[in-house]
C-alpha positions, 0 to 999 in steps of 0.5 A: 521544471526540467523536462530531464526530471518530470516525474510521471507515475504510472499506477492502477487505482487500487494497488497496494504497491502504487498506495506505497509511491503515492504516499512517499511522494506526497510525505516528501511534497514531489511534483508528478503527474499520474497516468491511471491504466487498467491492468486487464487491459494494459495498453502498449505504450505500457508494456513497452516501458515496464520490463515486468508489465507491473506498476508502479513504474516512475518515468523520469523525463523521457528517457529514464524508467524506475520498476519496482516499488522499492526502488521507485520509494528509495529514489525519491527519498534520496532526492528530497532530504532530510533522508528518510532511510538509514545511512547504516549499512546494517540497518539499511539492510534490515530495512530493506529485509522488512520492504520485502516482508511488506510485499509478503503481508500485502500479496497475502492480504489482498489475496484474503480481501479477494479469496473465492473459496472458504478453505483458502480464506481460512488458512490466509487469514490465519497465515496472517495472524501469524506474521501480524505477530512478527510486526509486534514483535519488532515494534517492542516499546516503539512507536515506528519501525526504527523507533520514535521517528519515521523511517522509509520503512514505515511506508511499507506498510500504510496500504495493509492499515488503510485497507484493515481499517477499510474492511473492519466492519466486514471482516470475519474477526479483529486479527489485530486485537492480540497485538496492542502495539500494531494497533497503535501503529497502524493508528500513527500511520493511518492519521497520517495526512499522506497516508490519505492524500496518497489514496487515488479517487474512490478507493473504497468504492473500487475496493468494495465493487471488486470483493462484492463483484468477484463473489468473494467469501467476504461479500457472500459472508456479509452481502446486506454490507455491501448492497445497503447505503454506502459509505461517504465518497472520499476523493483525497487525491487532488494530484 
């Protein structure tokens, strides 16, 4: 390979922004290598590269660094066709709204998974509920997004049904049971085989470590889940 266009991704294991690349990256078969940093101790070589010291950030070969899940997502979908976004300006647009919306639901998502106090807990899971309903909405009769087609939009929002389907047997309540269409979604994009080669080496484990570690109202509402037999290992990423 050229050493202009190696691509190395720089990530933390559980991110949800990371899960997004990762996914797209394995959809469209990319070569990469992946360097894994912990962000409570983010070394410098890091904090050099990154202009907003977040990952992702995609290196490209050793001059050249894209921020920014969205634009990291749009970049490899432009060099790997068929495209997976719109050439129409006004659905590029939307599309673009509902990247936004994504990182919304994910930000407020994971803030419920690591909530420490009750009443906050209370009123992310409801905010949720109610902008779980604006997806529906937007699916109607379709299958994706944009219709019977994948689009790079639909990418977006594979990390929220991973980690939903995740914590089923933990969560206070189903808060997708009103909203049969956004069942079925989630479905279509969890069976995806990206959507699991996408996931980094025990997943599960550093998610469920993190809520039982932090004494999160999750695990203080179910602490016999997290201290009884766990679950198979899953090492999908083989990058």
């Amino acid at each position: 390979m050229d050493k202009r266009f190696k691509h190395t991704l720089v990530a933390f294991k559980i991110c949800p922004y990371c899960m997004k690349v990762l996914t797209i990256m394995c959809h469209k078969n990319i070569k990469f290598e992946i360097k894994f940093i912990e962000m409570s101790n983010k070394p410098d070589w890091f904090l050099k590269l990154s202009p907003l010291e977040r990952v992702p950030i995609l290196i490209i070969g050793e001059e050249v660094v894209l921020f920014e899940s969205a634009a990291i997502m749009e970049y490899i979908d432009e060099i790997t066709p068929p495209k997976l976004m719109s050439e129409d300006p006004m659905q590029k647009a939307l599309d673009r709204a509902k990247f936004e919306y994504s990182n919304e639901i994910i930000k407020n998502l994971y803030q419920f998974i690591f909530c420490l106090e009750q009443e906050k807990f209370i009123k992310l899971k409801e905010w949720l509920i109610k902008h779980f309903k604006q997806m529906d909405d937007w699916l109607k009769d379709k299958k994706y997004m944009n219709g019977t087609e994948l689009s790079l939009v639909d990418f977006n929002f594979v990390p929220v049904f991973v980690v939903l389907n995740m914590l089923k047997p933990i969560l206070p309540c189903d808060m997708l049971k009103d909203y049969k269409r956004l069942q079925n979604y989630g479905d279509s994009l969890t069976s995806m085989s990206c959507s699991k080669t996408g996931r980094v080496p025990d997943y599960e484990f550093l998610m469920m470590d993190g809520i039982k570690n932090k004494n999160t109202v999750l695990f203080r509402s179910n602490p016999c889940y997290f201290n009884g037999p766990k679950p198979s290992r899953c090492c999908f990423f083989g990058k």
